[in-house]
Every structure is written in C-alpha cells, then in structure tokens.
N, C-alpha and C positions, 0 to 999 in steps of 0.2 A: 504494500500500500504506500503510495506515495503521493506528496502533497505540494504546495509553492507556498506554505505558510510562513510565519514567522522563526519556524526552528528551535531551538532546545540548547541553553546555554549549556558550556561546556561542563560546568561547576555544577550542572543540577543530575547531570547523567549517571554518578552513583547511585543516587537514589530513586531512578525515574522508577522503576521495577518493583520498590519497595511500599505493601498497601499504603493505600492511604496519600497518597503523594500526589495526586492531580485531584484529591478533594477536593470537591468544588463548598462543602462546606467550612464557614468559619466558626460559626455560633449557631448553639439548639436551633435557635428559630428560623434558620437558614432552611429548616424539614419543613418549614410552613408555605415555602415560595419559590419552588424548585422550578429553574427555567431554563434546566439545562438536560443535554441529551443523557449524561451520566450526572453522579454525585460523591459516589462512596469512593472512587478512587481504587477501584480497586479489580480492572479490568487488564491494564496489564500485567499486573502482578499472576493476577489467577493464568493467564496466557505463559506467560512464562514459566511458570510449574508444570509443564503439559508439552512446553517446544522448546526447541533450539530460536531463541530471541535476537534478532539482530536486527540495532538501531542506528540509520545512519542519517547526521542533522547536520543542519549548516545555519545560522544565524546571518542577518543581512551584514554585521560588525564582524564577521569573524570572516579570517584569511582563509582558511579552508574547511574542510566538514568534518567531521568524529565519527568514527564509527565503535560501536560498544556491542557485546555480546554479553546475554545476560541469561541465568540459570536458577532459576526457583528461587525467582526474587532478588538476587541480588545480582552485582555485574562482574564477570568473570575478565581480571589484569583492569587494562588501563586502556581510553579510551584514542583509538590511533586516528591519528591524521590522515583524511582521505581525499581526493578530488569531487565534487559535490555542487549539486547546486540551491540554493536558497532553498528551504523547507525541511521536510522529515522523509524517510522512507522508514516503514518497517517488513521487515524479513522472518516470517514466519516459517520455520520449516521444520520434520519429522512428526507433525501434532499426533499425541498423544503416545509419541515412543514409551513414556514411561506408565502406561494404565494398558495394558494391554486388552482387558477385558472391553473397556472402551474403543480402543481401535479395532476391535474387530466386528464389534456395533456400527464403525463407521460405512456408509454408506460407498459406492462406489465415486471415482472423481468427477463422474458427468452428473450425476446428481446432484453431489455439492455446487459444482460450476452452475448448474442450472438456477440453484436456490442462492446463491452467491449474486447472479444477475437479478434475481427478483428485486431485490430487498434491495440494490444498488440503483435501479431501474425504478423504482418507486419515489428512494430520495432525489434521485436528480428531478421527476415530475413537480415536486413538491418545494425544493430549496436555488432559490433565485441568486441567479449573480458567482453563482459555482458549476465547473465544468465536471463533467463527469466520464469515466472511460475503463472499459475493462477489456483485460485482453487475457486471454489462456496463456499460459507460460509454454512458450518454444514457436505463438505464433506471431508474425508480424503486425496483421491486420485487428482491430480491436472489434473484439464481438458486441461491445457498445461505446457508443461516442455520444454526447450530450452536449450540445454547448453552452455556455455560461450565460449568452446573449437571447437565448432562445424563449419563445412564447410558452406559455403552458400549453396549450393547445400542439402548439410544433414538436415540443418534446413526447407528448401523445403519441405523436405519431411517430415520431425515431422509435417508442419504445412497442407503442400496440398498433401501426401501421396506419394505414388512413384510410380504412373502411371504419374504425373506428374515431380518427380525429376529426375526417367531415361529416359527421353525425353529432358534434359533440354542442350542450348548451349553457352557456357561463351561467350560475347559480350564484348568487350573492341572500344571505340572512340578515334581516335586517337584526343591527346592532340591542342586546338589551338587558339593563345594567343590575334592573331587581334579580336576574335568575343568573346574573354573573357571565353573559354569553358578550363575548369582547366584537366577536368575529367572525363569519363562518363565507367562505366563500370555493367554489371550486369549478370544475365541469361535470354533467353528467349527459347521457346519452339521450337522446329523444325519443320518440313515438315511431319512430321509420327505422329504430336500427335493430336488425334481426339477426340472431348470434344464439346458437346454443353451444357454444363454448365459453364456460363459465370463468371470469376473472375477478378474484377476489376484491372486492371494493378496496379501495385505497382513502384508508382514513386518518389524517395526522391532527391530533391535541395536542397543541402546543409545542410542534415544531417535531413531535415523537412518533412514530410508526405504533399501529395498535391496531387490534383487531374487537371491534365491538359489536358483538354478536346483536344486543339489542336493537342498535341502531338498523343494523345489517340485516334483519328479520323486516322490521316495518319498511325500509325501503322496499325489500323485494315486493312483498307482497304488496307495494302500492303500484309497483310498474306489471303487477301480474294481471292487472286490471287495464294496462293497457298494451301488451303484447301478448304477441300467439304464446300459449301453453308449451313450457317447456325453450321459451328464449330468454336469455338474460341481459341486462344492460350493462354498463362500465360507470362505474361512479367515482370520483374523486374530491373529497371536503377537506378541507384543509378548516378546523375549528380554534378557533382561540378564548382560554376560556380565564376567571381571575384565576390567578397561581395558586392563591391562596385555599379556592376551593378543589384544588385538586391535588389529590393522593396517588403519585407515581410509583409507589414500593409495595404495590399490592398481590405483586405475580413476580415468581424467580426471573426472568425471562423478561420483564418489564412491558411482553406485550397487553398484557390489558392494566387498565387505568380507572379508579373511582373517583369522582365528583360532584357534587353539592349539585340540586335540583337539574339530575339526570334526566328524570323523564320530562320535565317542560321542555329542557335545552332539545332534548329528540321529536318533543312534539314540534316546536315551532322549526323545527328543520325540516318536520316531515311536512308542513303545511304549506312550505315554502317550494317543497319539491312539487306537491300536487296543482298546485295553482302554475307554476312556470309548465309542469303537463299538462295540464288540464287547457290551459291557453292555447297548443301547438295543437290539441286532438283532432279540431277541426281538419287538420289536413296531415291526411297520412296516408305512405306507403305500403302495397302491401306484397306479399308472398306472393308472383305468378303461379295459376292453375298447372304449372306443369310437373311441380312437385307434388300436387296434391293428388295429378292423377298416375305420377307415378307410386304414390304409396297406395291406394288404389283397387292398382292392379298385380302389386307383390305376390308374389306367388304362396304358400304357406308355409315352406319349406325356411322362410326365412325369418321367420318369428321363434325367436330362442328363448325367451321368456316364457317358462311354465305359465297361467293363469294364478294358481294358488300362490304364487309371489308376488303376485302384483298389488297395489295398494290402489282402494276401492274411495279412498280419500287422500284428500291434500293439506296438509295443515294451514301452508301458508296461502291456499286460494280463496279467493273472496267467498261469501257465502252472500243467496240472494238477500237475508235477513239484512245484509251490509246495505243493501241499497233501499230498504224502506222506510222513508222522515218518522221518528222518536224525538223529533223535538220536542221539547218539554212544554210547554207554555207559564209554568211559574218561573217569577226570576227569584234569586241569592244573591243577599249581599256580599262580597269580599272584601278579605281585608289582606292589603300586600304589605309582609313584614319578613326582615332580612333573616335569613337561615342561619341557624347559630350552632358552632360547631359543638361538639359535645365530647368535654372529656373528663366525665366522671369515669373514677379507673372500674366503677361497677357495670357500669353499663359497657363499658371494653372490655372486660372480661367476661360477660355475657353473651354477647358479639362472639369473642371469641370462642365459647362453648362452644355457643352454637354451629360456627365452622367444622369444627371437630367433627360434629355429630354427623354434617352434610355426607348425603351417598349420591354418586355423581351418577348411575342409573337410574337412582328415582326424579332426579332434579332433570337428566334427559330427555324422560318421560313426559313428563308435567310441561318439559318446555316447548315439545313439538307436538302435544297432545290434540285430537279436535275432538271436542265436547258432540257428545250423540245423543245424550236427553237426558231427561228426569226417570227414573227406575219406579221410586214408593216415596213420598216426600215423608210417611209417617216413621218411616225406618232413617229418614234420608239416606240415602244410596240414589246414585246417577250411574251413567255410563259414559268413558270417554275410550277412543281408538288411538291404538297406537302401532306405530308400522302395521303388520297383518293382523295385532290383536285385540280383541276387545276384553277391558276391562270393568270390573264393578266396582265403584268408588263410594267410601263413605265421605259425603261432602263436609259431613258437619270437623269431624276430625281434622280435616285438610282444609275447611277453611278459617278452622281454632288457631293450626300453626301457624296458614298464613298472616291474619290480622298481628297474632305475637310478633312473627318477624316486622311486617308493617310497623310493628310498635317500637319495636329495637332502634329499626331505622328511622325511622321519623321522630324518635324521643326528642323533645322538649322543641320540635318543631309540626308541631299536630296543625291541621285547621282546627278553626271553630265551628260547629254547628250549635247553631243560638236557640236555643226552644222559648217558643211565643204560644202563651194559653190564655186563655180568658180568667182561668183563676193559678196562681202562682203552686209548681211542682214542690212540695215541701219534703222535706226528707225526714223528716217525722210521721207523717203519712204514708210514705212507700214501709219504713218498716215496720209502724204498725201492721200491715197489710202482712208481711211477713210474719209477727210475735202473735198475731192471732190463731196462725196455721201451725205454731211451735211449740212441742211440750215439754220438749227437755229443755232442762234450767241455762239461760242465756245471759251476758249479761245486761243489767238496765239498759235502757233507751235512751234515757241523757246520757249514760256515758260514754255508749257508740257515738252520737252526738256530739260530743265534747271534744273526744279524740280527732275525728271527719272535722271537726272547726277547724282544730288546730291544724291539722294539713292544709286548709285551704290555698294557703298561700304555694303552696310546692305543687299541690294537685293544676292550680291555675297554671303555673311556670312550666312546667315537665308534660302535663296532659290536658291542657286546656280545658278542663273540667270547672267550672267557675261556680261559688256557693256564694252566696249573698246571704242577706239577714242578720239574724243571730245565733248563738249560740245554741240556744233552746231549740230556735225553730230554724232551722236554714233552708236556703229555697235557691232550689237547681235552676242555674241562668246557662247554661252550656254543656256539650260534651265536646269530644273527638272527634275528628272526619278524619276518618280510618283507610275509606276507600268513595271517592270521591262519585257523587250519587246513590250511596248505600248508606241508608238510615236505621239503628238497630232499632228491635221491636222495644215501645213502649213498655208491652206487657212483663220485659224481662228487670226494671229498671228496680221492684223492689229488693227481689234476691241481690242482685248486684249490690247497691250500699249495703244488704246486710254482711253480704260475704267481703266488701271491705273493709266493712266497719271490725269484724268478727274473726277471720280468717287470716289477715293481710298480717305480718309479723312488722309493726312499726319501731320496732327495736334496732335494728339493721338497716343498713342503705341497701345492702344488694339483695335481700330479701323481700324486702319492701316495695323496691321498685321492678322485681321482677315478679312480684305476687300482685301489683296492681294492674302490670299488664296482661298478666294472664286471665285478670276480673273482666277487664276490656275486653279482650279476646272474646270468652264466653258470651259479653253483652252481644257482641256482632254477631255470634254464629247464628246464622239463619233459626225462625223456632218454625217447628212443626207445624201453628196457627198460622203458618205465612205460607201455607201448602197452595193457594190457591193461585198467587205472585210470585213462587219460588221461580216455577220455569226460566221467566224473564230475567230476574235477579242472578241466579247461575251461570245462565249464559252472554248476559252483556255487561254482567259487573264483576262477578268473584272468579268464574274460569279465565278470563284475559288475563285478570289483573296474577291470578294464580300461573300462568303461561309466562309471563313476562317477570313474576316476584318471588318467585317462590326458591326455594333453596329447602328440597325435600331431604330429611330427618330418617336414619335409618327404621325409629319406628313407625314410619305412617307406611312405611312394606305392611304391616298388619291391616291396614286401612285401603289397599287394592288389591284384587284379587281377580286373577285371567280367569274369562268365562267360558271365552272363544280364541280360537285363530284360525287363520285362513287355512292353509295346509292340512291341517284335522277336520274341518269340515268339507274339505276335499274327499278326504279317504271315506268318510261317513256315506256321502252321497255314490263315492265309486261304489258301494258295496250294495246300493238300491239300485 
C-alpha cells in the first residue's frame, strides 16, 4: 500500500508498530466524538504479529526515505536509508506464517484480490479529492484506477460500468438537526434500471464503510414496488450524522454502527427515496417481450428447482394491505425533545445481559419473518412463515420481550401519551378495584400510595409516567408510547400500579428499574378482551415493529413451535 502523504518522521518509527501509537484518542471523552476511520491505534501493531512488516516513508524535510522492518510489534535493527518518494509504503508479506491454523482458513488469492477491490472500489466512490488504484503484484496494468478529479457518478462507472452510471439519480436528504441527521446525500438507480445481479448497497456514516441491514431491508422493499420481481437497484448514501450520537465500537470488524434516533434518520431517508421514485414513475422502461417469450417456451427439462423448495412467500414484497388509506383521522399532539444518552451503569448492564442471552436463529427468524394470521386470540397464538416453514407463535410472550427491549432502548427517552377523561384517573381507584378482588393480606393503600408518590419524580424522568395530585390521592396524567400507535388496554391499568406499587423491589437501582419495565411490558401485551382489534394490531403495529426490533432471547424457542414445512407436506401428498 502506498501513499503521497505527508510520511512518518524518522524519530517516530521505533515505535510506529507498538499498540496504541497512532491513537487517535487523547482524553475519555474523545469515545464521545469519534471522527475518525480508526481510534484505538492498534491496527498495525495487530498486523505485524501475523507478517513480515515493512515500512518505507519519506517526509517532504527529509533527504531521503527509511525503511524499517518490524516483528510482533516492535522494529527489528535500525531504520536504513532508502531512495523514496514523499509519503509511506507499507509491505505486507507471509500473512499469517505464524497461526497456521489461520492460514489454512485463508481463502485462495483470487478471492482475496477480488474482496480486496471491493472495499477499495467503494472508498474511492465515496472519498473526494483522493486517487485510487490497485494492481495485482507481477502485473503492469492496474485492475482499478480512480481519479482524484472525478465525479461521483464517473467513478460509478470506472467501478460498476455505465449501464449502471446512466441510470443513476442524485439523492440529497434534507438537513435535520432535532434527530441529529447532518447530511445525507448520494446516487441511487431509477425506475428503468433492470439488473438481477445483486450489488451490495454502498453505505458510508461518517466517512466509515458499514453494512446496515435495516436500512438495506426498507430500501429494497421500497424499489420492489417499482421493478420487475426478482431485479435489484444500486444504491449509494453517503450519511453524516452528530459524532456525538454515534457509537462506532459496537462490532469487532467495525462494520456495523449504533446511533441515537435510528429509525427516524431511516425513515426520513426512506421518504426521500420514495418521493424522488415516485416522481420518475410516470415514465418508465421496460423489459422487451422477447425475454418473456422466451421463458415461455423453456422447455421443462430446465427447471432445477424441486417445487417443495421453493418459497410460496416473500418477506420483503409489498403486500396489497400496503396499499389500502389507514389514515387515521384523529390528530396527537407532539412534543420534540432532544434524546438523552443514558449511562446508568444498571441499565448497561442490563443491555448487556441481555446480548448475552440473544440466539442469532431466533433473531433471523423474526427478522425475515411474514406474518400469516391470527390462530385463537383466546390462547393468543398467531402464525408467521419462515423460509418453507410455518410456525405457531405465542404472540403475547414475544411481544412481552419485545416492549422490554423497547424499554431498555428507549429508557429515559419514552414518548408521552397524555390520557384526557372527563373525570381524573386516580390511583387510588384502580387499586381499590384491585384490594376488593384480594384476600390474602397486602399491604395498606396509603402506603403503596406513599411509596408511587415518592417515585414520581424518577417515574416522570426514566418512563414518562406523570402523577399529579397528592399524596393521598394521585391522578395518572401520562404513560409511555412504547410502540408508536399502540395504546395499552385500559382495562389492565389497575393490576399494573398494584404490581408496582407491591412487587417492584425499590431498594435497588437495577432491580427496580428492571422490574418496572417489565410492569410496562405486561401493561402492552395485547389482552384477550382486544380479540376483536387484535388482527389489525398484530399485523400493522407489533409484527413490523417485532421484524425490524427484536433481538430474540434463547427462551422465546419455547414460544415457537414448527407446525409445517414445505418438503413434509410434499411427501404427505406423494403418498395420496
């Protein structure tokens, strides 16, 4: 790899190899506003335990260039005078001679080379005013070349050819500052370009390569709505978001990245995408008949795909329910207030549990799942399809977990939902309603009372839950907005204060705030008396939002259970 940068003083190349030495951080807080490709300093060091290291620099001040060899960190003799020119080369060679186990995991070299040009072929689309060029060692000619002066669009085309660069539509997000979104601008493909050779969207936060499944779901499935079945587009966003709300050290690999109001910054880009399509639909290209009639008239002999492997749904294809007006006709007030990071170490350690717990099968499942219907709303059980099979779900379970995680995530940044009655919700009245149906010995009512006062002020801050009044009598001005158009049932709301008032351990931080979220939870999960409004509620609030949030928990395996699959119900029918 070689560069025409600024070079590497002589004085600093003992140590260049040794961790820690191109940290980009100063001070703790420097983890707060990371704006740089790396941080921890600790990429050549790890390279050099793994190869033969060789670094040759030349500074614009200096008379000639150094060259230094470096071995598991540190640099082996003294660094020799070479002929050079301004910048750095580094010299990578024998990777991984010493982990043999490793190198024999490694892939062949056309492989490498190939994913070598990817990922080189992406930054040059994306990084202006730098030249870019890679050549296989032993050839003369460079299997890419980039120039430094070149358009985004031109470089498109050096990189993915110009059936894709004259198809392509400059995309610009407008700027917006409550949800932290700096920037967003790129190209993506139009309504006339047809390709089923699939190219991995190209998406850079803040100057970083990243693969964002979320993002990367709702595009497709927006342009699936306006190309033939089975084509893809070419997308390239370049996003700038504040530093501040964004966490780069969330994946070994640095490919994927967390950030404060995720799903707005995706919404208003997806809205952005629809509108600039939606504008072009009027006139579009299409596929000549001649493909159509030669699929046709194929002969049968050339259909390789059994029947019982084929999938009978599409997760990500529109469904017609997508296209029917659910507009609401009540309006909600909002109120916009700035997302506040959260670092009680109980709720990061909670966070953290719950990673632990995560089984990346079930979390698979759930995420490319498509919802097939309501089952028994009295049992609650639904059904959802996944690849060839169909499953039986107990909804209420699955959507206890999901609201808890909702809660985790969204702790001390909840919406409000404001409750308006003609006579004031008292909290003395819901658990009377309770202590009347109660025979074993509880305790008092003023003293749940008392206790519920005194949190008020933390229940407000952490879960938007707002009690007004007094002590005596307090009266419920607010809850949570958990999952945005999902209202819990009324009827659930006296158990709930009494199992906080009763159950909740307010001795403890991490007990406390993990036992009110799980109060919360229960309050959302759908109740049996909602059988009549379930169907709706299932499938255009708690499954999406379960599709898109969910981070399934080895126990909710208990909570699905395969009824069918494609292939067994093959064999069934061959036998009739």
């Amino acid at each position: 790899m070689t560069d025409n940068g600024v070079g590497i003083y002589k004085e600093d190349l003992p140590i260049l190899c040794e961790r820690f030495t191109t940290s980009k951080l100063s001070t703790f807080e420097d983890l707060n506003s990371i704006g740089t490709y790396g941080f921890r300093g600790e990429a050549l060091a790890s390279i050099s335990h793994i190869s033969r290291l060789t670094v040759t620099t030349k500074t614009k001040d200096s008379a000639c260039a150094y060259r230094a060899i470096y071995q598991e960190g540190r640099m082996v003799g003294e660094p020799k005078p070479v002929a050079g020119k301004d910048g750095t080369q580094i010299l990578i060679e024998d990777l991984f001679y010493n982990v043999p186990s490793r190198l024999r995991s490694l892939k062949g070299g056309n492989e490498q080379l190939s994913k070598i040009l990817d990922v080189v072929a992406r930054y040059a689309i994306n990084t202006d005013g730098v030249a870019f060029s890679v050549k296989k060692a032993g050839d003369t000619l460079n299997l890419l070349a980039v120039r430094a002066n070149n358009s985004t669009k031109d470089k498109v085309r050096t990189v993915f050819g110009s059936a894709v660069a004259s198809e392509l539509l400059p995309i610009a997000v407008e700027k917006s500052e409550e949800i932290g979104l700096l920037s967003c601008e790129g190209q993506i493909t139009n309504t006339s370009y047809y390709s089923k050779k699939s190219v991995s969207p190209i998406f850079f936060i803040n100057g970083r390569l990243v693969s964002c499944d979320p993002l990367k779901r709702m595009i497709t499935q927006l342009y699936s709505s306006f190309l033939p079945k089975g084509h893809k587009p070419f997308v390239y966003l370049r996003i700038d978001i504040k530093r501040e709300n964004l966490d780069v050290n969330v994946h070994p690999t640095k490919r994927e990245v967390r950030f404060l109001f995720e799903d707005e910054i995706f919404q208003v880009i997806f809205q952005s995408i629809q509108a600039k399509l939606g504008s072009l639909d009027h006139s579009r290209k299409f596929v000549t008949t001649q493909s159509v009639l030669k699929h046709q008239y194929a002969p049968q002999e050339e259909i390789t795909k059994k029947p019982q492997t084929l999938l009978r749904t599409d997760d990500l294809q529109s469904k017609i329910t997508a296209f029917i007006n659910t507009t609401n006709t009540e309006s909600f007030g909002t109120i916009v207030k700035d997302r506040v990071t959260v670092k009680l170490s109980s709720i990061l350690e909670l966070r953290q549990q719950l990673e632990n717990k995560v089984s990346e099968d079930l979390t698979n499942m759930f995420a490319k799942h498509t919802y097939v219907g309501l089952v028994d709303p009295n049992r609650r059980l639904c059904c959802i399809q996944y690849d060839v099979k169909l499953f039986l779900v107990d909804y209420a379970s699955i959507s206890y977990e999901l609201i808890y995680q909702i809660g985790l995530s969204d702790f001390n940044n909840f919406g409000t939902l404001y409750l308006e009655s003609e006579k004031p919700i008292t909290i003395r009245e819901l658990l009377e309603i309770v202590y009347e149906s109660i025979d074993t010995s509880v305790p008092p009512i003023d003293d749940v009372l008392e206790a519920l006062f005194e949190m008020k002020d933390m229940l407000l801050e952490y879960f938007s839950i707002e009690l007004q009044g007094t002590e005596k009598d307090p009266i419920l001005r607010s809850l949570p907005i958990v999952i945005k158009g999902y209202t819990p049932s009324i009827g659930k709301l006296p158990l709930f204060w009494y199992r906080l008032g009763t159950k909740v351990d307010w001795s403890s931080e991490k007990e406390c705030l993990d036992g009110i979220l799980r109060q919360i939870a229960l309050l959302y999960v759908p109740e049996v008396s909602e059988a009549e409004g379930i169907e709706k509620i299932l499938e255009d609030l708690i499954f999406p939002t379960i599709k898109s949030r969910l981070l399934a928990v080895d126990s909710l395996s208990k909570s699905v259970v395969e009824i069918a699959n494609l292939p067994g119900l093959y064999k069934v029918f061959e036998r009739c």
